[in-house]
C-alpha positions as CSV (number, residue, x, y, z in Angstrom):
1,X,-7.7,4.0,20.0
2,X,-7.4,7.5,19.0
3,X,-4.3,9.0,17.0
4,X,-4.6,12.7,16.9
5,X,-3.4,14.8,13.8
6,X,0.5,15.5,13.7
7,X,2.2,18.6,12.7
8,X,2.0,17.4,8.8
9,X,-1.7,17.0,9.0
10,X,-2.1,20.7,10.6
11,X,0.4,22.1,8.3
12,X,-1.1,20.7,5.0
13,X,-4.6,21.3,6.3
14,X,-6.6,22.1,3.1
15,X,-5.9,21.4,-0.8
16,X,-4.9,24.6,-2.0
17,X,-1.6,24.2,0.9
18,X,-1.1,21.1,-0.8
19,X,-1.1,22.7,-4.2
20,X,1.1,25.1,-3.1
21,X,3.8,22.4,-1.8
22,X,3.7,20.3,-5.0
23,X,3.3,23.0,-7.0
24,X,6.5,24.7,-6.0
25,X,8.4,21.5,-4.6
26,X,7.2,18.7,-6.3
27,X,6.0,19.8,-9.9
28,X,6.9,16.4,-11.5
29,X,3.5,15.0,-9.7
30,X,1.4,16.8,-12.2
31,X,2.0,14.2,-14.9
32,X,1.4,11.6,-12.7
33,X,-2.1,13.1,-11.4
34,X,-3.1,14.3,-14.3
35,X,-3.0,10.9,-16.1
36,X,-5.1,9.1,-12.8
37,X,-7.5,12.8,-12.8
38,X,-8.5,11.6,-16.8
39,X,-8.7,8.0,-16.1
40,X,-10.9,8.7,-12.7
41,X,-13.2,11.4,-14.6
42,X,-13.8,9.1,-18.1
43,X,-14.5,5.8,-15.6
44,X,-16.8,7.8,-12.9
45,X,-20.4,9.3,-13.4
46,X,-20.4,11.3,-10.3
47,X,-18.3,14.6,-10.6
48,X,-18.8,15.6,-7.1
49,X,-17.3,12.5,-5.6
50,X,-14.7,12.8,-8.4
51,X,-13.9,16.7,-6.8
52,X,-14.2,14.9,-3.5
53,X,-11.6,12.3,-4.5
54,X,-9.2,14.6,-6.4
55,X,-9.0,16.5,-3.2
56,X,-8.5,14.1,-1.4
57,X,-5.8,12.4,-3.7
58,X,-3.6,15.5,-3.5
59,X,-3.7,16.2,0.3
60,X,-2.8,12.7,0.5
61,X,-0.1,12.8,-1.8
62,X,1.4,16.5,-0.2
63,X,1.5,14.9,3.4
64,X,3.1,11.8,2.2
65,X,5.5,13.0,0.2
66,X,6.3,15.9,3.4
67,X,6.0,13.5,5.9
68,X,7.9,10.2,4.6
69,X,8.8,10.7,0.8
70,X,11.2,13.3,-1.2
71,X,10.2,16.4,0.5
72,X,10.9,14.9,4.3
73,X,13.9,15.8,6.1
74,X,13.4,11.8,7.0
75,X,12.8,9.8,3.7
76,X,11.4,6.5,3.7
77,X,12.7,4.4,0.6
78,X,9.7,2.5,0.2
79,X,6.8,4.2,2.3
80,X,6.6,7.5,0.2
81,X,4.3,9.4,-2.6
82,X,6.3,6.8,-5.0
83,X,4.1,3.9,-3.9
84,X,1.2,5.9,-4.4
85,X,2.4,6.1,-7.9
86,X,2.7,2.5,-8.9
87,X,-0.3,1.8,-6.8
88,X,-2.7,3.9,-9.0
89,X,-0.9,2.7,-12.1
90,X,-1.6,-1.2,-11.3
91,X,-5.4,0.3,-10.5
92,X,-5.2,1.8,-13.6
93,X,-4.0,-1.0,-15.4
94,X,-6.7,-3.5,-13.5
95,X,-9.8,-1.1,-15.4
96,X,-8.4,-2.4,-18.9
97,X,-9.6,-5.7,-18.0
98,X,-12.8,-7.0,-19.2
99,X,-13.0,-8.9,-16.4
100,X,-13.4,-5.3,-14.6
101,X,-16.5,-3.8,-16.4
102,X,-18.8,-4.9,-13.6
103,X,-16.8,-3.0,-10.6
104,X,-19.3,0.2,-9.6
105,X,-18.1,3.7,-10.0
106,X,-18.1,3.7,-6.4
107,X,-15.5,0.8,-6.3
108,X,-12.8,3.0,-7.9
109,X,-13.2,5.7,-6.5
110,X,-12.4,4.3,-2.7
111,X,-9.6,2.2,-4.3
112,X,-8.1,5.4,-5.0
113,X,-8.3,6.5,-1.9
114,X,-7.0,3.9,-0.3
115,X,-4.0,3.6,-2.6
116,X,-3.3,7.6,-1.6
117,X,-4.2,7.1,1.6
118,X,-3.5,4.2,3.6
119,X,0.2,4.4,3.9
120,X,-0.4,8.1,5.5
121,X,1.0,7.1,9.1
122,X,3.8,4.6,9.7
123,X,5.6,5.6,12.6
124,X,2.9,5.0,15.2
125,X,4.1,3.0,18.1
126,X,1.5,2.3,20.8
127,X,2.2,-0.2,23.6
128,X,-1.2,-2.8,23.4
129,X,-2.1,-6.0,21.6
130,X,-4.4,-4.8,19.3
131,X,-4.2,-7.2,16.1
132,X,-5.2,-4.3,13.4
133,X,-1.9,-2.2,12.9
134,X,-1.7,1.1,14.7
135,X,-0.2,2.7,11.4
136,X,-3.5,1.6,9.9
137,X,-5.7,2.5,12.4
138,X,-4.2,6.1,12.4
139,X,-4.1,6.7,8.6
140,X,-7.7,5.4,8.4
141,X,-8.4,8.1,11.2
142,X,-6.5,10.6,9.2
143,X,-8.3,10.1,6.1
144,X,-11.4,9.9,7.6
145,X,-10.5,13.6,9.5
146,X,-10.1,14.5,5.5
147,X,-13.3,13.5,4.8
148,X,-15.2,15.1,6.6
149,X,-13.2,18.1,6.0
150,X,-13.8,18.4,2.4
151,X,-17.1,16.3,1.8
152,X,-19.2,18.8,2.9
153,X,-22.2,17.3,1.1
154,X,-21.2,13.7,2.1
155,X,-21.4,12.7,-1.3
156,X,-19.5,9.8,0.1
157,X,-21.8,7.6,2.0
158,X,-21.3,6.2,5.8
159,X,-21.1,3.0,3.6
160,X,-18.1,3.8,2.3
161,X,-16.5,5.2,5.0
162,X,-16.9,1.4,6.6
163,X,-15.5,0.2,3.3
164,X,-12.5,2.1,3.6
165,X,-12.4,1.3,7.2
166,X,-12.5,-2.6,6.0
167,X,-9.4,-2.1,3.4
168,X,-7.2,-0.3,5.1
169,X,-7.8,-2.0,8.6
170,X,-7.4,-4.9,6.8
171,X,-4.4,-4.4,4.6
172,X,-2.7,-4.8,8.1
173,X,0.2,-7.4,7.0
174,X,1.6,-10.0,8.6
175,X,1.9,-13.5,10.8
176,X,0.7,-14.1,14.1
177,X,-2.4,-15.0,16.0
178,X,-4.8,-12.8,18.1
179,X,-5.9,-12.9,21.7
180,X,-7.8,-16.1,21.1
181,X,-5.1,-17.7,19.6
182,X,-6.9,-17.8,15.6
183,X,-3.6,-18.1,13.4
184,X,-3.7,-15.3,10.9
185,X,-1.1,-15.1,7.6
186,X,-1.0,-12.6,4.8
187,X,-3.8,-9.4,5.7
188,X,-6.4,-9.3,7.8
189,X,-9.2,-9.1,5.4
190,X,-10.7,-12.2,5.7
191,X,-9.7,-12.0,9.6
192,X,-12.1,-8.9,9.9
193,X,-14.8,-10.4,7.8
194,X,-15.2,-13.4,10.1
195,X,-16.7,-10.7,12.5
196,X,-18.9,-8.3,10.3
197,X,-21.5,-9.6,8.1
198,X,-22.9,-6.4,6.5
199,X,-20.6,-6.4,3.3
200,X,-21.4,-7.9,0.0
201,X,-20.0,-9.9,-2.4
202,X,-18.9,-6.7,-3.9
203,X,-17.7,-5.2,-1.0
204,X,-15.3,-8.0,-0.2
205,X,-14.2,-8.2,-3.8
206,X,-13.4,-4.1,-3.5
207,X,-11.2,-4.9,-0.1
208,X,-9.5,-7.7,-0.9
209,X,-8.3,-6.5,-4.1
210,X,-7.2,-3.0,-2.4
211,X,-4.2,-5.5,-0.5
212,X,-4.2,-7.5,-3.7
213,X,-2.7,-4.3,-5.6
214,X,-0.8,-3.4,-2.5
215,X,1.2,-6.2,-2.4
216,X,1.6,-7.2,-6.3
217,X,4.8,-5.9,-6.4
218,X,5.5,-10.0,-6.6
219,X,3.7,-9.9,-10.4
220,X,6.4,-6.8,-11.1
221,X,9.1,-7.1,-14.0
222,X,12.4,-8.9,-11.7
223,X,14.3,-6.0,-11.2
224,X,11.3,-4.0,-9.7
225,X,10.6,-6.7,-7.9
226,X,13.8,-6.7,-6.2
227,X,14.8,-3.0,-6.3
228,X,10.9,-3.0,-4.4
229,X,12.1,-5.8,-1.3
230,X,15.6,-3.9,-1.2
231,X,13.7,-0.4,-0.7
232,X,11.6,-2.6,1.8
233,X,14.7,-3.7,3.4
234,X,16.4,-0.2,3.6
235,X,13.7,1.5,5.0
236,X,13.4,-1.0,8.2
237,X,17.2,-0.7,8.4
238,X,16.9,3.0,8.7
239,X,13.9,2.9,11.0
240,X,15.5,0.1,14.0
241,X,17.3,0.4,16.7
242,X,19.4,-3.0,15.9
243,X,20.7,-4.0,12.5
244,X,18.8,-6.3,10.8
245,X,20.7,-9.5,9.3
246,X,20.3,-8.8,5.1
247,X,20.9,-12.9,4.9
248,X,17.0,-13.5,7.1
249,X,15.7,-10.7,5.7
250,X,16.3,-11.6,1.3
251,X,16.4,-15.4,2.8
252,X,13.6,-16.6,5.1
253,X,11.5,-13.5,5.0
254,X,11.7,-12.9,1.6
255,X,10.6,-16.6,0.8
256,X,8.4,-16.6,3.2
257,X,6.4,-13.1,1.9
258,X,6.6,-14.6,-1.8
259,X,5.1,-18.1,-1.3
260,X,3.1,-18.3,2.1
261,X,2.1,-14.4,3.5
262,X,1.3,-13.0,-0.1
263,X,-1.8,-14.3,-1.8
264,X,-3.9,-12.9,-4.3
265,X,-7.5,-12.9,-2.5
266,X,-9.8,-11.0,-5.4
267,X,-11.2,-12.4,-8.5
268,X,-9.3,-9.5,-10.9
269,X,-6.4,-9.1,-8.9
270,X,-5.8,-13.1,-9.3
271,X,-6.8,-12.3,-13.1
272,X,-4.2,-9.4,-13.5
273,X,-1.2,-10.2,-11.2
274,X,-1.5,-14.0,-10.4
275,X,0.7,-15.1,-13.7
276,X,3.5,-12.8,-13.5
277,X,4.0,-14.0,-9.6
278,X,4.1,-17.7,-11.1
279,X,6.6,-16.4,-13.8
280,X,8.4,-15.0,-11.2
281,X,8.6,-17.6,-8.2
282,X,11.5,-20.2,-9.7
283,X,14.0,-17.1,-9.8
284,X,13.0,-15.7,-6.7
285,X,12.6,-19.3,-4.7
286,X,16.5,-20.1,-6.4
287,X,17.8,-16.6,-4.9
288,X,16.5,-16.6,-1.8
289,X,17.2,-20.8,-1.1
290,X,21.0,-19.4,-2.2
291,X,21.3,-16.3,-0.1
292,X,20.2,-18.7,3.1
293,X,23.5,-20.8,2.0
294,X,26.1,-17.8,2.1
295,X,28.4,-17.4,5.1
296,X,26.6,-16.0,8.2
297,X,29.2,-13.4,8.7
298,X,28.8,-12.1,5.4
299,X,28.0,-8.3,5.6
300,X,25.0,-7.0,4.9
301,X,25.9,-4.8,2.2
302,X,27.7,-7.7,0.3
303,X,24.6,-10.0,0.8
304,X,22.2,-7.3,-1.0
305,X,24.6,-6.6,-3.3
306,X,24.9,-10.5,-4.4
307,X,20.7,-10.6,-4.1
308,X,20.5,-7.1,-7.0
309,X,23.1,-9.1,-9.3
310,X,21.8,-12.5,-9.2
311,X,18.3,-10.7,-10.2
312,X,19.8,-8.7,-12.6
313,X,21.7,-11.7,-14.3
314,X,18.3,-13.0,-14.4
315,X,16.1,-10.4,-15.8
């Protein structure tokens, strides 16, 4: 299925546009960049796919932030160039490791797109059964679009590009089942690799850890944690037609995204996130077993209000 470029796409087109926006709008992201742009240059060999990258980094980060972050007339409290902040900081963090020395250049460099880039579209609604997200099938589209935009030399390899494809097709959340009825919980990494059987062992470590990072905000202090599932929360809110009940959503859901849906699938994301989530799961499994327990015509803003103060009590 094909998703066409919106009006954010055409109107931050090239990087020097997206320059200009943060530049003027946004300065505070130079810090932020600047830190990853050192890291990405002292950890990569190649400095033209670390121009390609940059590049693509900052486009990525000008569109989100215009289309769904601080710069949008529409703000998304959890979808916006803020996530692509901590996402690149636990990347970051996940180099340290000794455990990491044997990722390729290659590897970091299309985790960092991915972390800029695969949150680009999330209001795509597209009326067919299709088991791979249309927001992810349209931000893979649009990075791809970026690509071949900027890597004129394709220094980036057709390879990758089916990497990339792989982890952010993949990082597709969720429960349900396809048209065949195969169960599916968590992201569809492993879903997708039943049916392709051209990546390697390093590949699949390189996608699965993508959704690993993506989802560790479970292995975050408490109180990110929870100010993280409340962004979550307000950000659906805002987005639906019908209220959504704040008792299933910090109750059931919540318990069921901590301790079925989220798993850690990659040898180093198991190694830098899997202990902090273990820390982390009696509080959490206590909150959400006592939010299912209050009143069912408690209001919505008392019931997040009681989940940010039992964590807080906590922390």
């Amino acid at each position: 299925m094909s998703f066409p470029a919106d009006v954010i796409e055409e109107k931050i087109s090239n990087y020097d546009k997206a320059l200009s926006l943060l530049d003027k709008q946004l300065p505070q992201y130079k810090e932020k960049f600047d830190n990853w742009q050192n890291w990405h240059q002292a950890i990569t060999s190649d400095k033209q796919i670390h121009e390609v990258v940059s590049q693509v980094l900052i486009i990525s980060y000008a569109r989100m932030a215009l289309r769904n972050g601080s710069l949008s007339p529409n703000p998304r409290s959890y979808h916006n160039e803020r996530h692509i902040d901590d996402l690149l900081g636990r990347l970051m963090h996940i180099s340290k490791l000794p455990e990491s020395s044997s990722m390729p250049d290659y590897g970091w460099s299309l985790l960092s797109l991915f972390m800029s880039s695969h949150d680009l579209r999330q209001s795509e609604r597209v009326d067919n059964d299709d088991i791979i997200g249309h927001n992810e099938q349209a931000s893979y589209q649009e990075l791809l679009r970026l690509i071949i935009t900027i890597d004129k030399d394709k220094v980036l390899r057709s390879e990758h590009k089916e990497l990339l494809k792989l982890m952010i097709h993949g990082s597709t959340f969720g429960e349900g089942r396809d048209v065949a009825g195969n169960i599916y919980q968590g992201n569809l990494v492993k879903y997708i690799l039943e049916k392709i059987a051209y990546f390697d062992d390093i590949d699949k470590e390189i996608a699965y850890l993508a959704c690993d990072i993506d989802t560790a905000n479970v292995a975050a202090h408490l109180k990110d944690y929870a100010q993280s599932s409340i962004d979550v929360y307000n950000e659906i809110q805002t987005i639906s037609s019908e209220e959504i009940s704040a008792q299933s959503f910090f109750g059931e859901q919540q318990e069921q995204y901590f301790f079925e849906l989220q798993q850690f699938n990659s040898s180093l994301g198991s190694i830098a996130f899997a202990k902090n989530k273990s820390n982390n799961a009696p509080m959490v499994k206590k909150i959400c077993c006592a939010i299912k327990l209050l009143d069912k015509n408690m209001e919505n803003e008392r019931i997040v209000a009681y989940y940010q103060s039992n964590i807080d009590s906590h922390s």
